[in-house]
Every structure is written in structure tokens, then in C-alpha cells.
C-alpha positions as CSV (number, residue, x, y, z in Angstrom):
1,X,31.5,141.0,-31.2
2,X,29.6,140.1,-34.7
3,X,28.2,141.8,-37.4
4,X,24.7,140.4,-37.1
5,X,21.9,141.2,-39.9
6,X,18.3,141.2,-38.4
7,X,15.3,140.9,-40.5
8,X,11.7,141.7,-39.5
9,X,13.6,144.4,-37.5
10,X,10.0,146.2,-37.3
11,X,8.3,142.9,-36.2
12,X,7.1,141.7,-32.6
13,X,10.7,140.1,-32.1
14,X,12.8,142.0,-34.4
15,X,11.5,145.5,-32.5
16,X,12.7,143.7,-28.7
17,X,15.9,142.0,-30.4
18,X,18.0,144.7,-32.1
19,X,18.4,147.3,-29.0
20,X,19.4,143.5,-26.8
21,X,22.2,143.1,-29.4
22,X,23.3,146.5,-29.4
23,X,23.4,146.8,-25.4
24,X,25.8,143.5,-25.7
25,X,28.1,145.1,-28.0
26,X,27.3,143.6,-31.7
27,X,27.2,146.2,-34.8
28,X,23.7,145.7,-36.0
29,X,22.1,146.3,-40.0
30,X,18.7,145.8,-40.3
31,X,16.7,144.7,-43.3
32,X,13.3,146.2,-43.3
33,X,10.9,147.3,-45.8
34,X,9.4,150.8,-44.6
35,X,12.4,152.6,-43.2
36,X,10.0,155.4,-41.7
37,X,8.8,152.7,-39.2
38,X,12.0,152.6,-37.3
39,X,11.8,156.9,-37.3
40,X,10.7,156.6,-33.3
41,X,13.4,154.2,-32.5
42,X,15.7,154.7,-29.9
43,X,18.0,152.8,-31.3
44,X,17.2,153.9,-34.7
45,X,21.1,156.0,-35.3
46,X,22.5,153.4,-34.0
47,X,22.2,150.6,-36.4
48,X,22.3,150.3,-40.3
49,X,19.8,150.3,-42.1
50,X,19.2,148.8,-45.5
51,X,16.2,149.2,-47.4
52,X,14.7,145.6,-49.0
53,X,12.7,142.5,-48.2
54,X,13.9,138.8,-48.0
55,X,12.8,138.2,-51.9
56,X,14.6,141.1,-52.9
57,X,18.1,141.6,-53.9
58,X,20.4,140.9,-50.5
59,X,23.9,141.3,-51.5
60,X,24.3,144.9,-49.9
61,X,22.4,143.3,-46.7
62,X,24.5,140.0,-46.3
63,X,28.1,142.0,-47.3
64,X,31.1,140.9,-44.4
65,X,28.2,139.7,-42.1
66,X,29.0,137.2,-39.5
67,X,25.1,136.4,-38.4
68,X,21.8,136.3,-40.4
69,X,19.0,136.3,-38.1
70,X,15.8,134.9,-39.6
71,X,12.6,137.2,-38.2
72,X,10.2,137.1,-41.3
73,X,6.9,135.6,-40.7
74,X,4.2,135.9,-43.9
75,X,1.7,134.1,-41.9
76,X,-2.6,134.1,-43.5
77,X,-0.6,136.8,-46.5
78,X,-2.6,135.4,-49.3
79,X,-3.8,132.0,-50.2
80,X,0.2,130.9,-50.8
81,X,1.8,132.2,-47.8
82,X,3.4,128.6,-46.9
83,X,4.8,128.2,-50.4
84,X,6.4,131.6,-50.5
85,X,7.6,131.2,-46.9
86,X,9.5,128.5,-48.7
87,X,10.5,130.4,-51.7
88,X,11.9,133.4,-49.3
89,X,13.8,130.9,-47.2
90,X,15.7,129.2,-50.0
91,X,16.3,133.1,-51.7
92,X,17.8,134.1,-48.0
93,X,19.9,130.7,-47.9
94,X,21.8,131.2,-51.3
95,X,22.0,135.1,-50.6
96,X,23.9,134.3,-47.3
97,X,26.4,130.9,-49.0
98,X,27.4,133.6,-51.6
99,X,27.8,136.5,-49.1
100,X,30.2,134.1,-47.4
101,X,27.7,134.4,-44.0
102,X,28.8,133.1,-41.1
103,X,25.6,131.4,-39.6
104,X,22.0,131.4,-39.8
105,X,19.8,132.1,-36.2
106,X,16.0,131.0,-37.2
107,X,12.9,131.1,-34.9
108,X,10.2,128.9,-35.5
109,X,7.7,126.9,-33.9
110,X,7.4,124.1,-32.0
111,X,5.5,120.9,-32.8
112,X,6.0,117.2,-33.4
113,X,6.7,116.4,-37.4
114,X,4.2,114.2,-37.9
115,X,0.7,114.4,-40.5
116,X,-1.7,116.0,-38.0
117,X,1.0,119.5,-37.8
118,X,-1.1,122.5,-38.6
119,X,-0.3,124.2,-41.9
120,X,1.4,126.8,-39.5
121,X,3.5,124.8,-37.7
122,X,4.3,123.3,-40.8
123,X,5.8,126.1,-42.7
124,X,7.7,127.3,-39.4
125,X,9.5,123.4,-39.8
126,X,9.8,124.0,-43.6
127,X,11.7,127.0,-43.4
128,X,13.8,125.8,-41.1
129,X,14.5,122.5,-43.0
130,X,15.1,125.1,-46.3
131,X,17.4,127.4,-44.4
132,X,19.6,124.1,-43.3
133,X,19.9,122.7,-46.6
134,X,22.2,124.7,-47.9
135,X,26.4,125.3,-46.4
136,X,25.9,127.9,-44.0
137,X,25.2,126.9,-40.3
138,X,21.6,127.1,-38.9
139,X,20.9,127.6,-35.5
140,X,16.7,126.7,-35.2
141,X,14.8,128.1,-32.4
142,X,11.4,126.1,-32.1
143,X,9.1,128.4,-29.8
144,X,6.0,127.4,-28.3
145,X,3.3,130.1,-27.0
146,X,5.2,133.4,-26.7
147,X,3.6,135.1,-23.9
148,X,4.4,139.2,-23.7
149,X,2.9,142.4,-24.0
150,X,1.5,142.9,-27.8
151,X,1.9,138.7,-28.7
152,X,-1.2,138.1,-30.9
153,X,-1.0,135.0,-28.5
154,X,-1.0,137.0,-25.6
155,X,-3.4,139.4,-27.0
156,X,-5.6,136.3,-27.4
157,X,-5.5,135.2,-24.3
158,X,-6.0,138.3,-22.6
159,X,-9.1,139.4,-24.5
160,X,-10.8,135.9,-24.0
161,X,-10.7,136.1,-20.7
162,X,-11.4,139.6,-19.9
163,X,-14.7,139.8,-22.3
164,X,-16.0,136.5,-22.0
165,X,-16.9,135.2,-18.1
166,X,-18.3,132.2,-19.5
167,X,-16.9,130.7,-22.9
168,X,-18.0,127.9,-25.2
169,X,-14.9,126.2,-25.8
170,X,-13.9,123.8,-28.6
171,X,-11.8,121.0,-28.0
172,X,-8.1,122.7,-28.4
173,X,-8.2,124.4,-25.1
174,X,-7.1,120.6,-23.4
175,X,-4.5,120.6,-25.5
176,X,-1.0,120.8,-23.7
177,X,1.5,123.6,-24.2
178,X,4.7,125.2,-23.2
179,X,4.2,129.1,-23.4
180,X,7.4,130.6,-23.1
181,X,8.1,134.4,-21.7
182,X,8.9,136.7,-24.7
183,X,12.5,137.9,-22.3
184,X,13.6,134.0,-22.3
185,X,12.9,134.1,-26.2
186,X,15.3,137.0,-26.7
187,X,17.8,135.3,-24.2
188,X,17.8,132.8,-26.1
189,X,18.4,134.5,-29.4
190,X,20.8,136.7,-27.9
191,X,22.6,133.1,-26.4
192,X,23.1,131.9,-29.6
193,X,24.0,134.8,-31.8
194,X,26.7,135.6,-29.4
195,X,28.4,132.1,-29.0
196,X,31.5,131.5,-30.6
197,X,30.7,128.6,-32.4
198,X,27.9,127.9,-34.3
199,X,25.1,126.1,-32.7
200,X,23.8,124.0,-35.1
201,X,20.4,122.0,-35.4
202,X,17.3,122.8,-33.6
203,X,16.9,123.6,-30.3
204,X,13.2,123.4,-28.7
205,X,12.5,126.4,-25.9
206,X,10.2,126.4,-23.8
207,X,8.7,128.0,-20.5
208,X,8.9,125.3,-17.3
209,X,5.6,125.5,-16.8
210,X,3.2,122.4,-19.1
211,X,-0.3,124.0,-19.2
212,X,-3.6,123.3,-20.8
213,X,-4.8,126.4,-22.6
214,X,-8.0,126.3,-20.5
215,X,-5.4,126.9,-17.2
216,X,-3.4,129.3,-19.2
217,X,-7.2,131.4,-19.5
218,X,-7.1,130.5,-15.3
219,X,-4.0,131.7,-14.5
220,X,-4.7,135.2,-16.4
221,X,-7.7,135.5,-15.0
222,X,-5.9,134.9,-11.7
223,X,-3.2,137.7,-12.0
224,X,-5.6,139.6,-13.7
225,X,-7.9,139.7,-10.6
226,X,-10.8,138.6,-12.4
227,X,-13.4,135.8,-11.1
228,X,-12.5,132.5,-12.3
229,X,-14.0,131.7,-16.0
230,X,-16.6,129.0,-16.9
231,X,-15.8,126.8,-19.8
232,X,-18.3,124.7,-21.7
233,X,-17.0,122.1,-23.8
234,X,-18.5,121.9,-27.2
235,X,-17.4,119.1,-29.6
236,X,-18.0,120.6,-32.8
237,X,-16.8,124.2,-32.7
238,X,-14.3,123.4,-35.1
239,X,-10.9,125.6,-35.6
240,X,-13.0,127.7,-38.6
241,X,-15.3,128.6,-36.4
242,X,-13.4,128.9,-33.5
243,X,-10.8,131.1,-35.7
244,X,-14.1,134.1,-36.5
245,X,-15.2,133.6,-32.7
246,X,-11.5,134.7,-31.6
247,X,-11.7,137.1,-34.3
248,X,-14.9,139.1,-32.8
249,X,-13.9,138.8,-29.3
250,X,-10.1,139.8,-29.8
251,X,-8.0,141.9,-31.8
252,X,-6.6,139.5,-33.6
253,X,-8.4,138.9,-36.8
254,X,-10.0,135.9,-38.1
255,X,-7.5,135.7,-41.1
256,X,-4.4,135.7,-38.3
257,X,-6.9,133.6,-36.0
258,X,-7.3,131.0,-37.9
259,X,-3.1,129.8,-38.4
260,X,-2.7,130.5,-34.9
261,X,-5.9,128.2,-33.7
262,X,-5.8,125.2,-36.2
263,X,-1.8,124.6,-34.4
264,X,-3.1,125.3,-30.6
265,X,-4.8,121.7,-32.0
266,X,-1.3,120.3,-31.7
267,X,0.6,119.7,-28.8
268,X,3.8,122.0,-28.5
269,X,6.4,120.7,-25.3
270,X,9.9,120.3,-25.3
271,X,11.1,116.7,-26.0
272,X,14.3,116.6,-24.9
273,X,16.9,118.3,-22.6
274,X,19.3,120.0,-25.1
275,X,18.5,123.5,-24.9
276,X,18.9,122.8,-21.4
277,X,22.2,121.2,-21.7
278,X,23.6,124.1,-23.9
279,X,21.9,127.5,-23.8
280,X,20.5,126.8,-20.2
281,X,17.0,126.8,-18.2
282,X,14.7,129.4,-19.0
283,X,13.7,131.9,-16.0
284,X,10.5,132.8,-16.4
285,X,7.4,131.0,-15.0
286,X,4.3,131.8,-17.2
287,X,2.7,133.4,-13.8
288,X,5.4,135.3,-14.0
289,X,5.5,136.1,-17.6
290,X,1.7,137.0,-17.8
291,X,2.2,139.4,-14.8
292,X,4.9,141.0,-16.4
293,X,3.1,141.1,-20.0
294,X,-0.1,142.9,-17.8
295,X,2.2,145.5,-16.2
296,X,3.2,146.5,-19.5
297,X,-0.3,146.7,-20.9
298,X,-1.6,148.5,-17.8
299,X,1.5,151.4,-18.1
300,X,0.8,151.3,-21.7
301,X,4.7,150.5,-22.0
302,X,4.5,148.2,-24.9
303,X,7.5,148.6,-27.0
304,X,6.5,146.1,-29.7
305,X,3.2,144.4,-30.8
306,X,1.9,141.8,-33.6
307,X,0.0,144.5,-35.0
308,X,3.5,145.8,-36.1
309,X,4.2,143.7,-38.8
310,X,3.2,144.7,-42.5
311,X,0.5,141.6,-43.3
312,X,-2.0,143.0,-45.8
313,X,-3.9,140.5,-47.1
314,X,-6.3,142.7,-48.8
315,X,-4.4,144.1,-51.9
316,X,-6.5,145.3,-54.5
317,X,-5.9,142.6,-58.0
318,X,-4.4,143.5,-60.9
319,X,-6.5,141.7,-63.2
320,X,-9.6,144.4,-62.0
321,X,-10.1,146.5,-65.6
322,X,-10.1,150.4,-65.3
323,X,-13.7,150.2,-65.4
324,X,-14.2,148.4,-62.2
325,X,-11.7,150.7,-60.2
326,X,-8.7,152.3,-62.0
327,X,-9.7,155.7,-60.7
328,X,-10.3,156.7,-56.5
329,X,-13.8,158.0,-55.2
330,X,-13.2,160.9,-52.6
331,X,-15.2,162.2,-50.0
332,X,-13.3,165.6,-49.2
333,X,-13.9,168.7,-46.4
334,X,-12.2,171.5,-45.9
335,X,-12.9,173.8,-42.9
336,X,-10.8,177.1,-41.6
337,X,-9.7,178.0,-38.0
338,X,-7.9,180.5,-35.9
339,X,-6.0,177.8,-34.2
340,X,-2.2,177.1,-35.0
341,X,-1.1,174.6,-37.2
342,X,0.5,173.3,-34.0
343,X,-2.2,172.2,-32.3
344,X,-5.0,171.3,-35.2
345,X,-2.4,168.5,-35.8
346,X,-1.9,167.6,-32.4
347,X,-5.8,167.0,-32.3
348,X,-5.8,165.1,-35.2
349,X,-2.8,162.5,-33.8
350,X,-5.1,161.9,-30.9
351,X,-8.1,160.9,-33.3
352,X,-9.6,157.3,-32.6
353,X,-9.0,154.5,-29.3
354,X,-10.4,156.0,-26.5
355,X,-11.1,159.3,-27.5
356,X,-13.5,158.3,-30.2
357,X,-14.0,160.0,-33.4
358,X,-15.9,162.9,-32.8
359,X,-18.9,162.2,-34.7
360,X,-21.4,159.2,-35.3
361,X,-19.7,156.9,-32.9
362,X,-22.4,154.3,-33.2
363,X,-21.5,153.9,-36.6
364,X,-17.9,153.5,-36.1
365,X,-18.7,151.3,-33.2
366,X,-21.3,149.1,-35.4
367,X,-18.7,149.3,-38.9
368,X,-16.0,147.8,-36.5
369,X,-18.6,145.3,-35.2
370,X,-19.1,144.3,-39.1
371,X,-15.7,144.3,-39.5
372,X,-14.4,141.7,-37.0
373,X,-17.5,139.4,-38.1
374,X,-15.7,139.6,-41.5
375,X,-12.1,138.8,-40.3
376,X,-11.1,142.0,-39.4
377,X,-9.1,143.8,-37.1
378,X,-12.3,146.1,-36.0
379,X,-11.7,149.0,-33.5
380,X,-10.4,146.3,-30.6
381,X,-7.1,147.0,-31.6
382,X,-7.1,151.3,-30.3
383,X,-4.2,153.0,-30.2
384,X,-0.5,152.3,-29.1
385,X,-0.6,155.8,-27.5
386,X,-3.1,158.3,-26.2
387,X,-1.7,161.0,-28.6
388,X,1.5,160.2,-30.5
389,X,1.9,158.4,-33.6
390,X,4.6,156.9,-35.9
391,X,4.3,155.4,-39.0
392,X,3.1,152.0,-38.8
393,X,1.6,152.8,-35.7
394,X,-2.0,151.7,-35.7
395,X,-5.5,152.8,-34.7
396,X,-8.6,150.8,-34.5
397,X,-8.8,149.7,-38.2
398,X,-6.3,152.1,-39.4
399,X,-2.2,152.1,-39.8
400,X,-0.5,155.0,-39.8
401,X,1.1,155.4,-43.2
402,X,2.7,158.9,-43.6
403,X,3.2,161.3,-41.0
404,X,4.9,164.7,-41.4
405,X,4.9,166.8,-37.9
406,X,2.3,169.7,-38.2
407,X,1.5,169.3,-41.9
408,X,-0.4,166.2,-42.5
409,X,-1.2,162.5,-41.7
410,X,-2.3,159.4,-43.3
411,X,-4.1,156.4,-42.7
412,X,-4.6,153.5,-44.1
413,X,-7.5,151.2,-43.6
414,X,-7.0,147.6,-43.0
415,X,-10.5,146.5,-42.5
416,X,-12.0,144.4,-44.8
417,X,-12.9,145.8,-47.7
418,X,-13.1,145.5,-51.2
419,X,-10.4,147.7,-52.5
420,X,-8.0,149.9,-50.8
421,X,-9.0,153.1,-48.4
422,X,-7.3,155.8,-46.7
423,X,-8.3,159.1,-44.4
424,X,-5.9,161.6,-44.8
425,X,-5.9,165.3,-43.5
426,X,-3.7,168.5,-44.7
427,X,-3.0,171.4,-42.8
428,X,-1.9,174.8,-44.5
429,X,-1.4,177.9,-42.5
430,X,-1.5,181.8,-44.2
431,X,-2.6,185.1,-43.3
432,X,-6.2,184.3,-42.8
433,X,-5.2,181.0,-40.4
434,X,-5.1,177.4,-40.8
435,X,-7.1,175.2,-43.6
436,X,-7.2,171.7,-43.1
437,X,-8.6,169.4,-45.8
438,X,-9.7,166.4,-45.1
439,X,-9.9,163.6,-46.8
440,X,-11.4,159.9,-47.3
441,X,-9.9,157.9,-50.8
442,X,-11.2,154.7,-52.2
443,X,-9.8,152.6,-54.7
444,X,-12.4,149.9,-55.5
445,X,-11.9,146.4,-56.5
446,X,-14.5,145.3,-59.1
447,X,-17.6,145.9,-59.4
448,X,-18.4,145.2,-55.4
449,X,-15.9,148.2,-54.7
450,X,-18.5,150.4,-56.4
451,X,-21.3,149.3,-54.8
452,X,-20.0,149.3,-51.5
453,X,-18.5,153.4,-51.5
454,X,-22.0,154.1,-52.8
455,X,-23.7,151.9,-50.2
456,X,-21.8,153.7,-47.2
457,X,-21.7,157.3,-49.0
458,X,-24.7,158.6,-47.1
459,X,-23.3,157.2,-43.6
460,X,-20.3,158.8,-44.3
461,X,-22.7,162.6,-45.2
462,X,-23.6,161.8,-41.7
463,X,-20.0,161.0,-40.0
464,X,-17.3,163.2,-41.8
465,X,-19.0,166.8,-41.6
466,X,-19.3,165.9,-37.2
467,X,-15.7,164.6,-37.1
468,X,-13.5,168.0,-39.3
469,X,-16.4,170.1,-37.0
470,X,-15.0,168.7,-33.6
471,X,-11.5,168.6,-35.1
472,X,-11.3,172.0,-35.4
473,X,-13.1,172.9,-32.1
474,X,-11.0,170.5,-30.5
475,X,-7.7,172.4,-31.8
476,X,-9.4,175.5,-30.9
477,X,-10.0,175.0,-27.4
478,X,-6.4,173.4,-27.1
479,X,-5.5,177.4,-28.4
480,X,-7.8,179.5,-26.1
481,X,-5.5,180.7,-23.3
482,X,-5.5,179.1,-20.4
């Protein structure tokens, strides 16, 4: 078995990819970023783990390995994603020829190389061309549609249909496509990281099924037991606007939207028969991939999801001067209670999704309305879990960003704002009882930062006091003896 190095081990892929590789036998080291994210793992003791990113320093992540396994995706992460998809390919390329590494596995997309190739589609090709340029072997995955539980193109799909019986469609959902189950994806990768010889080249995978998007929304709605959708055609919704209309009906935001819709423009099928020929047919029908992909999301078994991955396109600009936000506004509460530390924080990781958040829900309800207008997330996304988290977890418009049993949790907003935001709560226990301190902290960007925290300040007078109060009668009645 190999030594195989998997970045974007936190990632939709990555999270699915790493326990397949360990059940076959292959000592796995993982590159990721935030450590903490991996804390829930099952498989977290059983691999290495070495703290980095793909334009960081590599030599202690590429040292005696046999396989390099290409994950990383920066797609709509600033204005340059494409170029520095580049960049971070060429960086991973010389890391891995002076690490002495084996061979590189890639995924990608699919697509024709041609001029009309969305910028997406593009990049995905450009890495791949960058990663094969250097002396190291390449084995390139080309996915179309990946179709599973959490896939911000399943997550697409499935909202559409389910919120809208009758859609005004623009011209993209005609175009043809391959969708491919996310199990024949890791098959697959697992194929070709386990062969004994290198691969090489590009290899195009692809579902057996050749659908329209417009049947792809019939055939959910079909397993999905829903009546069968109206679709009316309209010429000029172009991918722009199609890209905020998937971003208020899903929760995929417009930023991720728009990427993902400008390349359903393009056609994606398989061309030729050599994944066929060498790593073999794939098994899943896309009937049978969504109906596995809606048993997951029913039993709320979804291991992995795009939400996962760390895209934060909203990072606050150095060139702001201390005036305009060097310091953080705070809106702070503190409120005591007879109930154990135990179970105030157990009511607190159960905050948000269905539940709700205890106070002024129609103003949560109409700020995540404004929010997915704007491009983001909004509260669509809910929670992974009814009451656990995990760092990185997230909920609504929130990711969970430090977590420390009993004690204290924080979030971090990623709707769109401008400047940076987190709620954060503290629980401290004496002789008297427990305290918990809430918090809300705002770093603004410019000017508009300012004006917007003392725009919303009196909404959130209205909205914090109600949500500690129910906290803490919440975590009370979870104390009363039964």
C-alpha cells in the first residue's frame, strides 16, 4: 500500500476520500488548514496530520510520499481565484518533483477546451495542465455534475425543485450533462491511487445516464415524490441573473452560484471510452444516485457537505485606516442561572436551524432574506445537526469557529457584510451558579462598516436581550427534574 497525501481533507471529497483509503490499507497524512475541523473525525487518530495550505511551505507534507492527491478548490475566493488556482498548482508541482513524489491524482472538471469554457471549467483544465507540466506523473479526473448528499450541485438541484413548482428558466437547463454519483467519484479516485502504475493523462468520468438539467429537476422531483415541475423558458435570464435567482432560492450563494451556473452553459459528456477501458464503468444511475443522496438528507446522515470548505470571500482589507475600523463594536449581555454549566451549553449548541433563535425571529427570518438577495448564504443552509457541533460546522449564516465543551462557543458570520462579525457566548460557574456572557463583535470595513452596526444596533436592542432570556430558561428547564 502507498503513502498517499490528501489535500482539502476537510472538503466535500477530501472528508468521503480519506476513511476509503484507510479501509483499503494506505497510510494517510492530510494537509489541512484548521486542524480543529477534523476533531469529530472518526478517522481523525488514524491519519497524520500536518498543519499548512497548498501555497505554504510543503516539504514536511510531501516527505517519502508515494501519492499527492489534488482536492483544493478556491472557486468565487476573491476577484483572482483562477490566477491563484494557477499559482497554487505550479507551488504543489515543484513541492512534489523535489519531494521526489511518486504521482499526482487531480480532480477537475469536465468540458470541451474550446473559447466558450466557463471561467470555472477553465481553471479546473488549467490546473490540471500546470500540475502535468512538470516530471511527476498526473493522473486527471475530469468530473461532470457530482450528485450526493451536501454537493452544492446537489444542493442546487434539490432546492429548485422542492421550493419552486413552477420555474422561469433560462436557457442552460437544455443543456446536456453527465452527473456522476459522488461513490463512483471516490471509486474512481480510490482506482487510481491504488494502481501500481501511474495512470497518466486525463481520464473523463461520468454517470451513464446523458440528461438535460431540466430532466435532472424531473427525475428529483420524481424520487422525491413531488408533482412534476413547470418550466418556462425565458431567453434573457442570463447566468448573472440566473446566478442571484439560485442564490435566494438555495443555499448556495450567489458568489458560489454564479461559477457553477456560467459552466452548466457548457456541455459536460464523456468523449471517449478510456475510463471505460481502464478504470471500468461506473455503477450508479443518476436515479439511483439522487435516491441515495435523499436518504442521506432525510436521515440527516451527511458525512460531508460544500459548505465545509473554508471559502470566505468577505475578508476585511488591509488598506481600511484605524479610523474606519481598527477597533470592534460589541454588543454584550450577561445573565445568571441556577442551571449547570452542562446544560446552558448544551442549549446554546442547539441555537439556530429549526429551533430558531429564541427571540425576534422575523428579523432573523427577513436579515437572512436580505442576505441571500445580496449573495449570501442566508438561513437556508440550517444546521448539520439538531444539537451537536464541531468546528467548521455551520449554522444558517454562521460557522462554527471555536468550540470548547461546556465553557464557550464561537461563531462566525458569513453573511454579507461589510467587515467581519462573530456571536460568541462564555459560561463560568462559582458558588452563586453559572454566568454566561454573551456576546456579538464587529470589526467594520470603512466607513460603511460604521454605518451599518449603527443602522442594525436598535434591531439588535430588540433581538439579543429575547435570545440570553430564552437561553437561560431553556437550560433551566433542561435542569428541573424530571
Amino acid at each position: 500500500m502507498s503513502r498517499v497525501l490528501v489535500t482539502g481533507a476537510t472538503g466535500y471529497v477530501g472528508g468521503r476520500l480519506v476513511p476509503r483509503l484507510i479501509d483499503e490499507g494506505h497510510e494517510v497524512r492530510c494537509l489541512v488548514r484548521t486542524p480543529e475541523k477534523l476533531a469529530a473525525s472518526s478517522w481523525r487518530d488514524d491519519v497524520d496530520i500536518v498543519v499548512g495550505s497548498v501555497e505554504g511551505p510543503l516539504h514536511s507534507a510531501m516527505a517519502d510520499v508515494d501519492v499527492a492527491v489534488y482536492l483544493v478548490h478556491g472557486i468565487g475566493d476573491g476577484h483572482d481565484w483562477a490566477a491563484k488556482e494557477s499559482r497554487d498548482a505550479a507551488h504543489f508541482r515543484d513541492a512534489a518533483e523535489a519531494a521526489g513524489v511518486g504521482r499526482i491524482v487531480y480532480l477537475g472538471g469536465m468540458g470541451a477546451d474550446d473559447s466558450s469554457l466557463s471561467v470555472h471549467l477553465t481553471s479546473r483544465h488549467d490546473v490540471g495542465r500546470t500540475l502535468a507540466a512538470g516530471t511527476v506523473a498526473v493522473t486527471e479526473l475530469r468530473a461532470a455534475v457530482i450528485i450526493g448528499s451536501g454537493s452544492a450541485s446537489f444542493e442546487m438541484l434539490r432546492y429548485l425543485v422542492e421550493v419552486l413548482p413552477v420555474m422561469v428558466t433560462p436557457k442552460w437547463v437544455s443543456t446536456r450533462s453527465q452527473p456522476i454519483a459522488i461513490s463512483d467519484v471516490l471509486d474512481y479516485l480510490a482506482t487510481t491511487i491504488g494502481s501500481r502504475e501511474p495512470l497518466t493523462g486525463v481520464f473523463e468520468i461520468g454517470g451513464p445516464d446523458v440528461v438535460s438539467y431540466a430532466q435532472m429537476m424531473d427525475l428529483y422531483a420524481d424520487e422525491a415524490g413531488l408533482t412534476k415541475r413547470r418550466l418556462i423558458p425565458v431567453p434573457f435570464l442570463t447566468p448573472r441573473l440566473s446566478s442571484h435567482w439560485v442564490g435566494l432560492v438555495t443555499p448556495v450563494p450567489a458568489s458560489l452560484a454564479r461559477p457553477l451556473v456560467d459552466s452548466l452553459v457548457n456541455e459536460v459528456i464523456v468523449r471517449d471510452s478510456r475510463t471505460r477501458d481502464e478504470l471500468g464503468a461506473p455503477q450508479r444511475t443518476l436515479r439511483e444516485a439522487i435516491r441515495l443522496a435523499l436518504g442521506r438528507t432525510s436521515r440527516r446522515d451527511v458525512p460531508t457537505s460544500f459548505s465545509d470548505a473554508d471559502l470566505q470571500p468577505f475578508r476585511a482589507y488591509a488598506t481600511d485606516p484605524d479610523w474606519a475600523g481598527g477597533t470592534e463594536l460589541v454588543d454584550t449581555r450577561e445573565r445568571r442561572t441556577s442551571a449547570s454549566p452542562h446544560d446552558v451549553f448544551a442549549t446554546i449548541c442547539s441555537i439556530g436551524g429549526e429551533k430558531g433563535w429564541y427571540s425576534g425571529e422575523w428579523l432573523w427570518r427577513l436579515r437572512g432574506l436580505f442576505d441571500q438577495l445580496w449573495g449570501g448564504p442566508g438561513l437556508r443552509r440550517g444546521r448539520r445537526h439538531r444539537s451537536e457541533l464541531r468546528v467548521g460546522d455551520y449554522v444558517d449564516f454562521w460557522r462554527v469557529e471555536e468550540i470548547v465543551d461546556d465553557e464557550s462557543l464561537r461563531l462566525r458570520a458569513e453573511m454579507r457584510l461589510p467587515g467581519e462579525a462573530w456571536l460568541e457566548w462564555r459560561i463560568t460557574s462559582d458558588a452563586r451558579g453559572t454566568s454566561v456572557s454573551q456576546r456579538a463583535r464587529f470589526k467594520p470595513r470603512g466607513l460603511l462598516g460604521r454605518l451599518y452596526w449603527f443602522a442594525v444596533a436598535p434591531f439588535h436592542g430588540l433581538v439579543f436581550p429575547g435570545m440570553l432570556r430564552g437561553i437561560v430558561e431553556d437550560a433551566q428547564r433542561r435542569s428541573s427534574p424530571r
